[in-house]
C-alpha positions as CSV (number, residue, x, y, z in Angstrom):
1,X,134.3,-73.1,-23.2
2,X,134.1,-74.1,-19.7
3,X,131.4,-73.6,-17.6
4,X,132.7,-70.6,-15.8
5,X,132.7,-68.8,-18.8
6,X,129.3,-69.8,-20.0
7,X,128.2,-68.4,-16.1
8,X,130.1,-65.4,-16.7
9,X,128.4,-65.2,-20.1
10,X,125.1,-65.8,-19.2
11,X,125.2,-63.8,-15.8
12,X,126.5,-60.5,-18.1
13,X,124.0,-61.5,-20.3
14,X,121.2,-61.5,-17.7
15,X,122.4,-58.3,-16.3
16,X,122.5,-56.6,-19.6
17,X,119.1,-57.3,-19.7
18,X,118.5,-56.7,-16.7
19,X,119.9,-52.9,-17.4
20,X,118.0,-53.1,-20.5
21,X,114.4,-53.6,-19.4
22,X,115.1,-51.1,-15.8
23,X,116.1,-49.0,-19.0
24,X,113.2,-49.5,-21.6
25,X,111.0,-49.2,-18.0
26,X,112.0,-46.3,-16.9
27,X,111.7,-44.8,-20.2
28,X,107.8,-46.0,-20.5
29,X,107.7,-44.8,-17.0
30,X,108.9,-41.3,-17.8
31,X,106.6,-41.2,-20.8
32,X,103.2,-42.1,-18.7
33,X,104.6,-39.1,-16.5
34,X,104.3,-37.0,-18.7
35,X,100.8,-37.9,-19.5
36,X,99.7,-37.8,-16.4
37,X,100.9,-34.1,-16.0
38,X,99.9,-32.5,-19.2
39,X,96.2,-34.6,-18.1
40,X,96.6,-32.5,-14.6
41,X,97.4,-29.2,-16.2
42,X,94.2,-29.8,-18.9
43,X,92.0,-30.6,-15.8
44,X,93.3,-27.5,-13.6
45,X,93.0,-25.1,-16.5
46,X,89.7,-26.3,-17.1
47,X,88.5,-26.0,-13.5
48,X,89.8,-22.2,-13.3
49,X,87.8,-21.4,-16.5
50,X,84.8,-23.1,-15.1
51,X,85.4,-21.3,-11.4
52,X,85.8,-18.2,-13.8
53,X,82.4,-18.4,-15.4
54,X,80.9,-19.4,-12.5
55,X,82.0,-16.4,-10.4
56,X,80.7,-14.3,-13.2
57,X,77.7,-15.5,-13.7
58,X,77.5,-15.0,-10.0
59,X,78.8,-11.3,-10.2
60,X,75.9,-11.0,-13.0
61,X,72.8,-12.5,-10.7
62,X,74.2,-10.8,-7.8
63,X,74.0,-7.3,-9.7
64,X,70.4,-8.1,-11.5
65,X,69.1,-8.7,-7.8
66,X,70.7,-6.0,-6.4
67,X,69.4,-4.0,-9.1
68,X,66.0,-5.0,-8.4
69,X,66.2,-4.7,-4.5
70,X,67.1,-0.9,-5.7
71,X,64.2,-0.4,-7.8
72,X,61.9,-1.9,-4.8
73,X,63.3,0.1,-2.1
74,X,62.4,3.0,-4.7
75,X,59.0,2.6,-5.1
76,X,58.2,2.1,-1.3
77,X,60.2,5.2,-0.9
78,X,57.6,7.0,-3.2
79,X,54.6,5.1,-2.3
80,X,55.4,6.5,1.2
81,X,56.5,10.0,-0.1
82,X,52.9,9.8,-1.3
83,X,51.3,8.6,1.9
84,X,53.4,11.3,3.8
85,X,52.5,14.2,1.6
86,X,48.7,13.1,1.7
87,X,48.6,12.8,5.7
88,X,50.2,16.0,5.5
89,X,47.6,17.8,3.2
90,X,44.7,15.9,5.7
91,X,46.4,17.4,8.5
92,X,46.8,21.0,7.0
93,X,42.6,20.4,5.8
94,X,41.7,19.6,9.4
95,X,43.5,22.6,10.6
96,X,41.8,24.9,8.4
97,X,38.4,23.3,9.2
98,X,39.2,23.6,13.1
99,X,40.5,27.3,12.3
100,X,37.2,28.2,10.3
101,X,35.2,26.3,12.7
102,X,36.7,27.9,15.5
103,X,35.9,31.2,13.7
104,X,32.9,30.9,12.7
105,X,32.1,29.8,16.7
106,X,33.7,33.5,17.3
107,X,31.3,35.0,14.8
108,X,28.5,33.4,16.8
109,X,29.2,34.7,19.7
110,X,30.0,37.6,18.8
111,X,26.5,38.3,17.0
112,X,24.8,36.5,19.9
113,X,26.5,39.3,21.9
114,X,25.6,42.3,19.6
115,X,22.0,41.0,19.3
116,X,21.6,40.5,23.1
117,X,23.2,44.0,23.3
118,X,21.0,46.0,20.8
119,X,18.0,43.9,22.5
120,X,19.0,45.3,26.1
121,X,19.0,48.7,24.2
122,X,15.7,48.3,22.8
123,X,14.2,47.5,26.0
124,X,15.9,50.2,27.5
125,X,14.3,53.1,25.4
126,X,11.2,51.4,25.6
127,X,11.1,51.6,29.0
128,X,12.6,55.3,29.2
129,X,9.5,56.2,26.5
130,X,7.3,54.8,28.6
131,X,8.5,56.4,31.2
132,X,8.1,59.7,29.7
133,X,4.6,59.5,28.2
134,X,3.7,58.5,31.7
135,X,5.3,61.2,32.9
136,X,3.8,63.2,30.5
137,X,0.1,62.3,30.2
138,X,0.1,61.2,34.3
139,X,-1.2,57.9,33.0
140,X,-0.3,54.5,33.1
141,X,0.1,52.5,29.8
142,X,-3.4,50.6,29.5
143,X,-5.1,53.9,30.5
144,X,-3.3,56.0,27.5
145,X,-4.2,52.9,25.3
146,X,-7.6,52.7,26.3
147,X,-8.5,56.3,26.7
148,X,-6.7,57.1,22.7
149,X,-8.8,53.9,21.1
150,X,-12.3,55.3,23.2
151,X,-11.0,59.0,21.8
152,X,-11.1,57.8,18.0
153,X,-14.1,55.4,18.1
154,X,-15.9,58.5,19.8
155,X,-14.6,60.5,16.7
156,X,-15.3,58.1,14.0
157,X,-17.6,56.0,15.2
158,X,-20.1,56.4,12.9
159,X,-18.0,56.6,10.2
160,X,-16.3,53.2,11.0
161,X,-20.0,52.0,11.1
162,X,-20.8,52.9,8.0
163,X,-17.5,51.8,6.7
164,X,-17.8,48.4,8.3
165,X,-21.3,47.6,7.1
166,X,-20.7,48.2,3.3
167,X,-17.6,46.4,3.5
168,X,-20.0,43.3,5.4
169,X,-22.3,44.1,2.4
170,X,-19.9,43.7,-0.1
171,X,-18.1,41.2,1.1
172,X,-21.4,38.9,1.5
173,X,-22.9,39.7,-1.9
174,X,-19.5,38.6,-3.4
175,X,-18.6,35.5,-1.4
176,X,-22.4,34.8,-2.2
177,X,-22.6,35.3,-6.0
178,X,-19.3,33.7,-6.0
179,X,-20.6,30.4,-4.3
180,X,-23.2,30.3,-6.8
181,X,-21.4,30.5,-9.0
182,X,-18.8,27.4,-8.2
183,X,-21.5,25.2,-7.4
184,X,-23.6,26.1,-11.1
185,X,-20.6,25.2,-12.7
186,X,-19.6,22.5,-10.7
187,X,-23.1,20.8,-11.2
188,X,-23.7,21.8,-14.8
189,X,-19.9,20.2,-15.8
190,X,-21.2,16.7,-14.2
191,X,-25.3,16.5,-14.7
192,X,-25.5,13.0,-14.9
193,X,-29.1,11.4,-14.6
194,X,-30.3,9.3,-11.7
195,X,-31.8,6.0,-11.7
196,X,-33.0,4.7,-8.6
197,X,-32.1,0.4,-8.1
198,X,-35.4,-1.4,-8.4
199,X,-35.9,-4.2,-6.8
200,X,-36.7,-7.2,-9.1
201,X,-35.1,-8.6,-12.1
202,X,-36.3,-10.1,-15.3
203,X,-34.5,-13.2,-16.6
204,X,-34.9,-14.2,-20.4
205,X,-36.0,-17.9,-21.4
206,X,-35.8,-20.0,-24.4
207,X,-39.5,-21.2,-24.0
208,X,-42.1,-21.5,-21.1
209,X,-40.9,-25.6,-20.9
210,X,-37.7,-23.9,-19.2
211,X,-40.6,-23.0,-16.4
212,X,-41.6,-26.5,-15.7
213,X,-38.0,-27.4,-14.7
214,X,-37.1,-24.2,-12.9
215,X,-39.7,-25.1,-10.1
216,X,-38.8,-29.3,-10.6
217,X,-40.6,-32.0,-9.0
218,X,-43.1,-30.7,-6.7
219,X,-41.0,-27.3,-6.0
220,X,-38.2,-29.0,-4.8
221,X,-35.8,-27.0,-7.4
222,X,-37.3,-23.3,-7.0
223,X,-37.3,-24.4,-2.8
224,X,-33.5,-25.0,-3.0
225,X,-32.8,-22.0,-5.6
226,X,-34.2,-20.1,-3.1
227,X,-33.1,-21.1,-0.1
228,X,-29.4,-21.2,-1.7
229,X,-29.8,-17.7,-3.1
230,X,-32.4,-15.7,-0.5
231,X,-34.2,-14.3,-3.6
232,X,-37.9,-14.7,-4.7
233,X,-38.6,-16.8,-7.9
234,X,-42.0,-15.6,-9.5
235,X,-43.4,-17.4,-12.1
236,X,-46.2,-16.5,-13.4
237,X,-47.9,-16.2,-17.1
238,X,-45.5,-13.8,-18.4
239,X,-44.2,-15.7,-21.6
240,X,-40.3,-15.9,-21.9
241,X,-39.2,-14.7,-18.7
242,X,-39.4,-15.3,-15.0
243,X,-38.4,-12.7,-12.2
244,X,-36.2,-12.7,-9.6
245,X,-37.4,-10.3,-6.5
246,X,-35.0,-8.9,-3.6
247,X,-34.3,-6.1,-1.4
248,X,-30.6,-7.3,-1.2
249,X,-29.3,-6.1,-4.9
250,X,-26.2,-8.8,-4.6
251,X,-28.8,-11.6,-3.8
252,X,-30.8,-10.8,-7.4
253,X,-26.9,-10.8,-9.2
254,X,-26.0,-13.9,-7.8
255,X,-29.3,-15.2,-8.3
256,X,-29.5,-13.9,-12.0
257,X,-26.1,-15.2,-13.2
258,X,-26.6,-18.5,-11.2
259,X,-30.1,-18.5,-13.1
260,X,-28.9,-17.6,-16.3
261,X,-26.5,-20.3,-16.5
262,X,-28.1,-23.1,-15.3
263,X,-30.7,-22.5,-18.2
264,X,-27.9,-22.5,-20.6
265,X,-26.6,-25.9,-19.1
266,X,-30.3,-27.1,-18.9
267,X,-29.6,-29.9,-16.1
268,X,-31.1,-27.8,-13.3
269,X,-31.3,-30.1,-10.3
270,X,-30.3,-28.9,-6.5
271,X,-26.6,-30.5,-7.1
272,X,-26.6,-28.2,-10.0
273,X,-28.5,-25.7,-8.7
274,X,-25.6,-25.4,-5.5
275,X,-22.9,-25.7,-7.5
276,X,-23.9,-22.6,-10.4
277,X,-24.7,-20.3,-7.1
278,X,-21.6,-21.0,-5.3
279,X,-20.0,-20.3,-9.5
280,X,-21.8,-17.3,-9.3
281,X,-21.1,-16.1,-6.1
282,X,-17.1,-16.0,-7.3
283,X,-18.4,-14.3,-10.3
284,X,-19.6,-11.7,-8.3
285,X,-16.3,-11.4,-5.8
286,X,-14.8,-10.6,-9.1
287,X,-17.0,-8.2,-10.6
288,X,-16.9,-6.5,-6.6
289,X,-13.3,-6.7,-7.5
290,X,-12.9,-5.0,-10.7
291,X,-15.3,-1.9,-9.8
292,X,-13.8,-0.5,-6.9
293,X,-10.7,-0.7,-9.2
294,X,-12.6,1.0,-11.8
295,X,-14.0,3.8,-9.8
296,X,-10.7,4.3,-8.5
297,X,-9.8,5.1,-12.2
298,X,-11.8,6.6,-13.1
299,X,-12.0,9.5,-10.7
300,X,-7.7,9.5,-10.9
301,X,-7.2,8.6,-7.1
302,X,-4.2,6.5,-7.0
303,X,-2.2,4.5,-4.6
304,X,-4.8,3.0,-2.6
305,X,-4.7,-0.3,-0.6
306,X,-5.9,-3.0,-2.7
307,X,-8.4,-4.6,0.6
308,X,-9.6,-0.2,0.5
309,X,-10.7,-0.9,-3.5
310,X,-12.6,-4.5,-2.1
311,X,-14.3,-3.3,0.1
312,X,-15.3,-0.1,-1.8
313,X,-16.5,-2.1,-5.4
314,X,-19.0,-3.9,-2.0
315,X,-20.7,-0.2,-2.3
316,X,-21.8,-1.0,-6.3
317,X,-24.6,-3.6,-5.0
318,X,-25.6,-0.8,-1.9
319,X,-28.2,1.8,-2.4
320,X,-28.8,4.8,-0.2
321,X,-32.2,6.1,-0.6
322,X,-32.9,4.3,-4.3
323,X,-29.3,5.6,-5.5
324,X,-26.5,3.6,-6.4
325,X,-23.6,4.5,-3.6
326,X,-20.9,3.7,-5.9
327,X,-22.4,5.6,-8.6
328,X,-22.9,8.4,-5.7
329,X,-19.8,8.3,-4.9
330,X,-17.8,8.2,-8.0
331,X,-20.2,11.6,-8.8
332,X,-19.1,13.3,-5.6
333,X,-15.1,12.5,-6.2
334,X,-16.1,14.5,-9.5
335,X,-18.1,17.4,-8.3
336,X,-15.2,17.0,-5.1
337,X,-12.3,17.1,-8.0
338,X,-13.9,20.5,-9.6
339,X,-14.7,22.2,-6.6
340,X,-10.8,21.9,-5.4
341,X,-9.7,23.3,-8.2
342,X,-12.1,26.5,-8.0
343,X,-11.0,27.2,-4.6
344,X,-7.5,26.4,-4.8
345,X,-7.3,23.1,-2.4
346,X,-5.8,19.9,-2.5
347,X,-8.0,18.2,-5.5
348,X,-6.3,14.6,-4.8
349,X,-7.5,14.6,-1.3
350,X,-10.4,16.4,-1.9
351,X,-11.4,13.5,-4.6
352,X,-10.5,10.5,-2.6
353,X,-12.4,11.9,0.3
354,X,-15.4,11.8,-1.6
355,X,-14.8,8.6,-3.1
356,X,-14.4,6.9,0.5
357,X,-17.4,9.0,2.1
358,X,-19.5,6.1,2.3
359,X,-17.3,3.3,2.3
360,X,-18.6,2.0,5.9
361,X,-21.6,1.6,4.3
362,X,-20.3,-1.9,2.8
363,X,-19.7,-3.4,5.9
364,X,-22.2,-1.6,8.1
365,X,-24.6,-4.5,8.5
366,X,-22.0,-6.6,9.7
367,X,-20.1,-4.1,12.1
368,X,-21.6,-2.0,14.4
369,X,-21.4,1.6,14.6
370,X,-22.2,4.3,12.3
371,X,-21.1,4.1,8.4
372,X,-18.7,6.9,9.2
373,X,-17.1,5.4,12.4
374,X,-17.0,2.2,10.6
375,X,-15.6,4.1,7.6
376,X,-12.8,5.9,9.5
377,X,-11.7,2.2,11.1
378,X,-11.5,1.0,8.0
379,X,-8.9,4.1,6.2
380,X,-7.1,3.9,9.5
381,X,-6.5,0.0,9.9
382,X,-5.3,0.3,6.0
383,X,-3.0,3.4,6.0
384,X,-4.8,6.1,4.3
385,X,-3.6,9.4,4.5
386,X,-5.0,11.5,7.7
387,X,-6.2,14.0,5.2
388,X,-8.4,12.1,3.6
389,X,-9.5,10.5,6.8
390,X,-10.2,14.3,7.9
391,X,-12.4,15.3,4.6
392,X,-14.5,12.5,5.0
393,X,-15.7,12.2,8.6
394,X,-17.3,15.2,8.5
395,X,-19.7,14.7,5.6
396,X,-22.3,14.2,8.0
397,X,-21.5,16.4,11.3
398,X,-20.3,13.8,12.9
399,X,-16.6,15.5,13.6
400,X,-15.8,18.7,13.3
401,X,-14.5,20.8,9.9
402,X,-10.8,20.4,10.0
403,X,-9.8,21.5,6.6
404,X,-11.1,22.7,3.6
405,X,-11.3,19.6,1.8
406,X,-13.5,18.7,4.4
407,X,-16.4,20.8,3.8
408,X,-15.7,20.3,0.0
409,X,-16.9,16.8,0.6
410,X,-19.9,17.8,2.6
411,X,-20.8,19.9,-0.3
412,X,-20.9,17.3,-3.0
413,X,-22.3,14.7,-0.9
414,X,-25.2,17.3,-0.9
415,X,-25.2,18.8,-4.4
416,X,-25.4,14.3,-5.6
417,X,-27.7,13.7,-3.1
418,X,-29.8,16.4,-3.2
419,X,-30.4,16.9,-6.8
420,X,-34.6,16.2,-7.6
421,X,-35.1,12.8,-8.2
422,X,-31.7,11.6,-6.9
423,X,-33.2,9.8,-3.8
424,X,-36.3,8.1,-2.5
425,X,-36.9,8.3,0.8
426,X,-39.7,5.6,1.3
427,X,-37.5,3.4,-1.0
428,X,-35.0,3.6,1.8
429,X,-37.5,3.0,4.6
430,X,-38.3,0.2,2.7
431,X,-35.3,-1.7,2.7
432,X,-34.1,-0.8,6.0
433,X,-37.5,-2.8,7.3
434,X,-36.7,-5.6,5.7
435,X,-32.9,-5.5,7.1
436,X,-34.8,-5.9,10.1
437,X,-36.7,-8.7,9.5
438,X,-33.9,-11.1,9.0
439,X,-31.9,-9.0,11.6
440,X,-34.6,-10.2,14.4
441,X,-35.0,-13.8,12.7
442,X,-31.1,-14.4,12.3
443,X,-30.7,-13.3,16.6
444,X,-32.5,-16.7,17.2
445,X,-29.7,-19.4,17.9
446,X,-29.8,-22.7,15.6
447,X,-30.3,-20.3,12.1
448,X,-28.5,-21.2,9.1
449,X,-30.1,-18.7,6.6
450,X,-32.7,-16.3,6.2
451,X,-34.3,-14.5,3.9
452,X,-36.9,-11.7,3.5
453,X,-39.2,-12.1,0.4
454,X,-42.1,-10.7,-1.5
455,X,-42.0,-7.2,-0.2
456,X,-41.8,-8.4,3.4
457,X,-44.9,-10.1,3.4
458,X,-42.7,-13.1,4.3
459,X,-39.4,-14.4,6.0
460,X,-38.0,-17.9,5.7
461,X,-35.9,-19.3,8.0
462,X,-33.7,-22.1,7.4
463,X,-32.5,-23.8,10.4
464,X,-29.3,-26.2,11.1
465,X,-31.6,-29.9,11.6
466,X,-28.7,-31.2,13.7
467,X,-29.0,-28.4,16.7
468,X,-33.2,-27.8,16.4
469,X,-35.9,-30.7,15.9
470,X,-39.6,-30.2,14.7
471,X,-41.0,-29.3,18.1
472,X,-38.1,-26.8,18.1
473,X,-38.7,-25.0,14.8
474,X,-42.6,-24.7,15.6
475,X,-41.4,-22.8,19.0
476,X,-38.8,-20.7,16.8
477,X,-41.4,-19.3,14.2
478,X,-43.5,-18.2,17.3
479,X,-41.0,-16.6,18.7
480,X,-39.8,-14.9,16.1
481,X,-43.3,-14.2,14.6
482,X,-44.2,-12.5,18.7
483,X,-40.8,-10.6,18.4
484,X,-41.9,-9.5,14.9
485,X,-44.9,-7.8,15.9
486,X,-42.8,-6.2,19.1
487,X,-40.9,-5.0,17.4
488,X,-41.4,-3.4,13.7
489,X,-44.9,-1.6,12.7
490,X,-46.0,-2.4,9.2
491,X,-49.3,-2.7,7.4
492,X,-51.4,-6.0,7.0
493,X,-49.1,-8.7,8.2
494,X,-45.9,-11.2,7.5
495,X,-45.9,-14.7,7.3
496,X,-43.0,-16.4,9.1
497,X,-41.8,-19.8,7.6
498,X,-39.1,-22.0,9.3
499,X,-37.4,-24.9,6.9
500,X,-35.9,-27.5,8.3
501,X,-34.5,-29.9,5.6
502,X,-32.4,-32.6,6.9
503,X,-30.3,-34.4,4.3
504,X,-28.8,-38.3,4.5
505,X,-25.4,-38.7,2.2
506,X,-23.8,-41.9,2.0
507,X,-21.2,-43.2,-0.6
508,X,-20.8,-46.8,-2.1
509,X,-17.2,-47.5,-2.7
């Protein structure tokens, strides 16, 4: 074999395998083909199912929101149906009100009219009577009056006399008996008893050693007891008490409870002795306290200003003639209270008019004017009610009688006052004389206290050692001793003592 042949061989050879692989390639070439298609066509159909679903699920939220925008578009429709028919019934409601308004305006004037009409008539057949009994009798109108009322007195007149006077009788002997009557009831439902104030006060002791340190070492405890309270200590042989004297009924409390307990502490010094009177003079604001309350209470007149109820429990240490004023008042809201009812008034105002009668009398040493003035200042500055301000200014005259609960007042202050034994007139003189006394001492500058003791007989002054020196206090009891006898009238004659206690405090610290 040459080597042409084996060329020839091998180059058929090579291009039989050449054919071969283009062969065995194309055949793997039209198998990935495939593949690839049937890979496309799996892809495409599972992108239209996908785009399917999608555009249904699309169609689906598309109809649930259109749905809803429906069901929205409904309800505003009815909410403003409603609105609509509701401006519509407002506007059909005004138009009937403007109608019957407008009617009712024509009614008006229409009976305005008829009235004015029938009044014009009325006026006119007065006048046209007139006219013709003028015409008639040839007088004028007063004439026919006068000369027809002088015609029938002329006719009757003694008749109408006699007529008149038995009526006048009658009517006096009944309003009389019926007076009576009211106030003997009145004063037989409420007959309490009457005890006039006195003007001392007996205070219990253990045993007469309890003397020795009431009046201390030489006097100085009974001097300060009594220059701190303004009362009178008498101590005499009396076993197992001491007494307490004073015009002033709220000096001898003070002094008794300030008394009382300093013998029940038994250190009774003039530390102590300050101390248990400035204790007891609380003690007493209290008590003042609590009785105008209790009045108030107990005569049922209610909603009153709480300074009104102070200032009228002030009127239980106050006497008027030897009586009590509280008590005297609290007697007349009663008798006040019961008279009302009998003649048909206002018993509340009527009550609490009689309660506050007096009530300037608490203050009436401090504030000038009389006790009514005073009193009516007082209801007014606190809001009372003008009616009872009107009942009880006239208790005394002082203003006029403006209503019936007025004189109602008047008349219990007299039935309490002016019942026998009720009041002592030279009790009253009393006191009031030795008001004056301290009134004419305390108008001196440079007075701290002063004090009116043992029936008048004396006055101490205690004077302020920092504004008046000794040679000043000698020239102050002169003075007040020359204005003294100036002044007041009274029988034998009345010591005048000026204290002046000066007092050095230091403190070691």
């Amino acid at each position: 074999m040459n080597l042409v042949t084996v060329i020839i061989i091998a180059g058929t050879t090579s291009l039989g395998g050449v054919v071969i692989g283009y062969f065995l390639r194309w055949l793997v070439t039209l198998g990935q083909k495939g593949s690839i298609e049937l890979t496309i066509k799996q892809t495409l159909l599972e992108a239209k199912d996908k785009a399917q679903q999608i555009v249904q699920d699309a169609e689906k939220e598309s109809a649930h929101i259109l749905l809803e925008a429906k069901e929205q578009e409904k309800s505003k429709e009815a909410g403003l149906k409603k609105l609509e028919d509701r401006l519509i019934k407002k506007d059909e409601l005004l138009d009937k009100r403007q109608s019957d308004i407008d009617q009712e305006a024509e009614n008006l004037r229409t009976k305005a009219e008829n009235i004015k009409r029938a009044e014009e008539e009325t006026e006119a057949k007065q006048d046209e009577q007139e006219k013709e009994l003028t015409r008639i009798a040839g007088l004028t109108k007063e004439e026919a009056y006068q000369e027809m009322i002088s015609r029938v007195e002329k006719d009757y007149e003694e008749d109408l006399l006699i007529r008149m006077h038995k009526l006048e009788m009658n009517a006096e002997d009944k309003l009389e008996q019926k007076s009576r009557d009211i106030l003997a009831t009145t004063i037989q439902r409420l007959a309490n008893s009457s005890v006039p104030d006195i003007m001392s006060t007996n205070v219990d002791i253990p045993s007469d050693d309890v003397k020795g340190k009431i009046i201390g070492k030489e006097g100085r405890n009974i001097r300060t007891f009594e220059k701190e309270t303004g009362v009178e200590v008498i101590i005499d042989d009396t076993p197992g008490s001491i007494v307490l004297s004073s015009f002033d009924p709220i000096r001898r409390q003070i002094a008794k409870a300030a008394m009382e307990n300093l013998i029940l502490d038994g250190r009774i010094q003039p530390a102590k002795i300050e101390e248990f009177v400035a204790k007891a003079k609380e003690e007493i604001s209290k008590i003042i306290k609590e009785r105008g309350e209790q009045a108030a209470y107990e005569v049922g007149v209610l909603n009153l200003d709480p300074r009104i109820l102070l200032i009228l429990g002030r009127l239980h240490f106050r006497t008027s003639y030897g009586q009590n004023v509280l008590h005297h008042s609290i007697e007349m809201a009663h008798f006040a209270g019961m008279l009302a009812e009998e003649l048909g008034a206002d018993v509340q105002v009527a009550k609490a008019g009689a309660l506050l009668h007096d009530i300037g009398k608490a203050v009436d040493h401090e504030v000038s004017g009389t006790h009514v003035e005073i009193g009516r200042r007082i209801l007014e500055k606190f809001g009372a009610d003008q009616a009872i301000i009107k009942a009880m200014q006239s208790h005394h005259e002082e203003y006029p009688y403006e209503t019936i609960e007025s004189i109602i007042v008047q008349t219990a202050d007299a039935i309490s006052g002016g019942r026998p034994g009720a009041r002592r007139d030279s009790l009253e003189n009393y006191l009031k004389r030795l008001k004056d006394l301290e009134d004419i001492a305390n108008s001196f500058g440079g007075i701290e206290k002063t004090y009116a003791i043992q029936a008048g007989r004396e006055i101490r002054v205690f004077v302020r050692p920092e504004e008046l020196g000794d040679l000043e206090a000698k020239k102050l009891a002169h003075d007040i001793t020359l204005r003294i006898e100036r002044e007041l009238k009274y029988p034998g004659e009345i010591k005048v003592t000026v204290i002046r206690d000066s007092r050095v405090v230091e403190y070691a610290r």
